[in-house]
C-alpha positions as CSV (number, residue, x, y, z in Angstrom):
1,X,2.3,3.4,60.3
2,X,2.6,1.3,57.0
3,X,-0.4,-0.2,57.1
4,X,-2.5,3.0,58.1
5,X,-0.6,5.0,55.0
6,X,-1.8,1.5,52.8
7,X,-5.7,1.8,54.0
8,X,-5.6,5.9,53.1
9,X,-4.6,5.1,49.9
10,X,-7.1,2.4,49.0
11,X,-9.5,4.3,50.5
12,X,-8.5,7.3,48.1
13,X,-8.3,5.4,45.4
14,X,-11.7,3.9,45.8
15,X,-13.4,7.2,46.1
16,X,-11.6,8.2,43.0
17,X,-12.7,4.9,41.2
18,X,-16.5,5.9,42.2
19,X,-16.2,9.5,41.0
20,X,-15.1,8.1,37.2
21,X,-17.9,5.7,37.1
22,X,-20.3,8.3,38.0
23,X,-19.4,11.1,35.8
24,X,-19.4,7.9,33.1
25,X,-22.7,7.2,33.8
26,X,-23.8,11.0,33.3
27,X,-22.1,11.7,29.9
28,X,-25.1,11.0,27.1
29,X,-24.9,8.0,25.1
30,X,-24.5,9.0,21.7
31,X,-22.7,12.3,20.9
32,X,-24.6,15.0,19.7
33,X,-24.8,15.1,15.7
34,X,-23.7,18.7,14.3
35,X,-25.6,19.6,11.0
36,X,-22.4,18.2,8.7
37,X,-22.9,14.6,10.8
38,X,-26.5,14.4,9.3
39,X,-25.3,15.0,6.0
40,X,-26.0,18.8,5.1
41,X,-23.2,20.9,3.8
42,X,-22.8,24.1,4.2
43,X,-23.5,26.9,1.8
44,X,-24.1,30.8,0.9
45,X,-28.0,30.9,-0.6
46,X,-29.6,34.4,-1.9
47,X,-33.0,34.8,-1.2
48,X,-36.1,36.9,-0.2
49,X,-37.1,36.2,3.7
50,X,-41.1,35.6,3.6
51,X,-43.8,35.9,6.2
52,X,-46.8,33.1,6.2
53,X,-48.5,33.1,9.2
54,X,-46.9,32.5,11.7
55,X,-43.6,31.2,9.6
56,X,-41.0,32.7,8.3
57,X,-39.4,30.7,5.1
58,X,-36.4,31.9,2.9
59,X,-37.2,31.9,-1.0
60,X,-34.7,31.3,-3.4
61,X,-34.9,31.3,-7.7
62,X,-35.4,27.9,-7.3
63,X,-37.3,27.3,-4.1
64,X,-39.2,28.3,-1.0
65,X,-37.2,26.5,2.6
66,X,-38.3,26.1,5.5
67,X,-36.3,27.4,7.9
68,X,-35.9,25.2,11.0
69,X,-34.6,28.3,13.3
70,X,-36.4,31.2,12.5
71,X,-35.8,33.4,15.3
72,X,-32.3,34.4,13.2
73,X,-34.6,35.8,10.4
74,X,-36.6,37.7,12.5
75,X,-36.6,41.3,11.5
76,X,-35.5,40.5,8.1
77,X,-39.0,40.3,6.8
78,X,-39.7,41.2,3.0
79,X,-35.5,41.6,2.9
80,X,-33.3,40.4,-0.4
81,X,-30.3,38.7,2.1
82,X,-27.6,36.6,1.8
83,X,-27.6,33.6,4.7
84,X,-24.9,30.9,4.7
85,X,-27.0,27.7,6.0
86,X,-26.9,24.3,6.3
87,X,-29.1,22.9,3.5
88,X,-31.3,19.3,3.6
89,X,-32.8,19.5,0.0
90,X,-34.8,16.3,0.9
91,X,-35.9,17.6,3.6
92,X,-36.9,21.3,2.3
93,X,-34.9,22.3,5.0
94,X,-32.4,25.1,6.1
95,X,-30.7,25.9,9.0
96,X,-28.7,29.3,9.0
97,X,-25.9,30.8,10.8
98,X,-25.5,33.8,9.6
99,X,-27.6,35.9,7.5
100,X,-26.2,39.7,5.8
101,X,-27.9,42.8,3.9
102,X,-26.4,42.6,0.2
103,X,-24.6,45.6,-0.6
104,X,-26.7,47.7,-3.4
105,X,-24.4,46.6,-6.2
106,X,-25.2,42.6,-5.2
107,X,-28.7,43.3,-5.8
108,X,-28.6,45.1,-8.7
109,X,-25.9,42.2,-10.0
110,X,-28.6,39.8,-9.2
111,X,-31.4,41.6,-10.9
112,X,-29.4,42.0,-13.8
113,X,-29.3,38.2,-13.9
């Protein structure tokens, strides 16, 4: 009775053995980098939202970015917003999370400017 209770329990702890070495072997290598891994911080930029083509980029006072997920401008075309992105100035880049209608005072504070 021993010996059968012994050869269950290496058996089960065999299969449990295989089943950690395969879900190992199905996790990726390298963990997936979030924007503030790749070295972009993150920010709350005032801009116009522009159509070129097929494109939509975000223009600043400063600059024009190119937006690298569009789809979360879409609708906002021609629109004075506020978007709080991750920004890669060497890159030209932007990637935003959340984008906002300024209230009427905001854009008249920033016209005034």
């Amino acid at each position: 009775m021993k010996t059968l209770l012994l050869v269950i329990l290496v058996i089960l702890s065999l299969c449990f053995c295989l089943s950690v070495v395969a879900l190992s072997q199905d996790a990726p290598n390298e963990a997936r980098q979030t924007p503030a891994d790749m070295g972009a911080r993150l920010t709350t930029i005032v801009g116009t939202v522009q159509e070129g083509g097929d494109k939509l980029r975000f223009v600043t006072e400063q600059r024009a970015w190119n937006v690298d997920n569009p789809e979360i401008l879409e609708g906002h075309e021609g629109h004075y917003v506020h978007a709080k992105a991750y920004v890669y100035p060497n890159k030209n880049l932007i990637h935003i999370t959340e984008v906002k209608i300024p209230t009427t005072r905001e854009i008249r504070e920033a016209a005034i400017k």
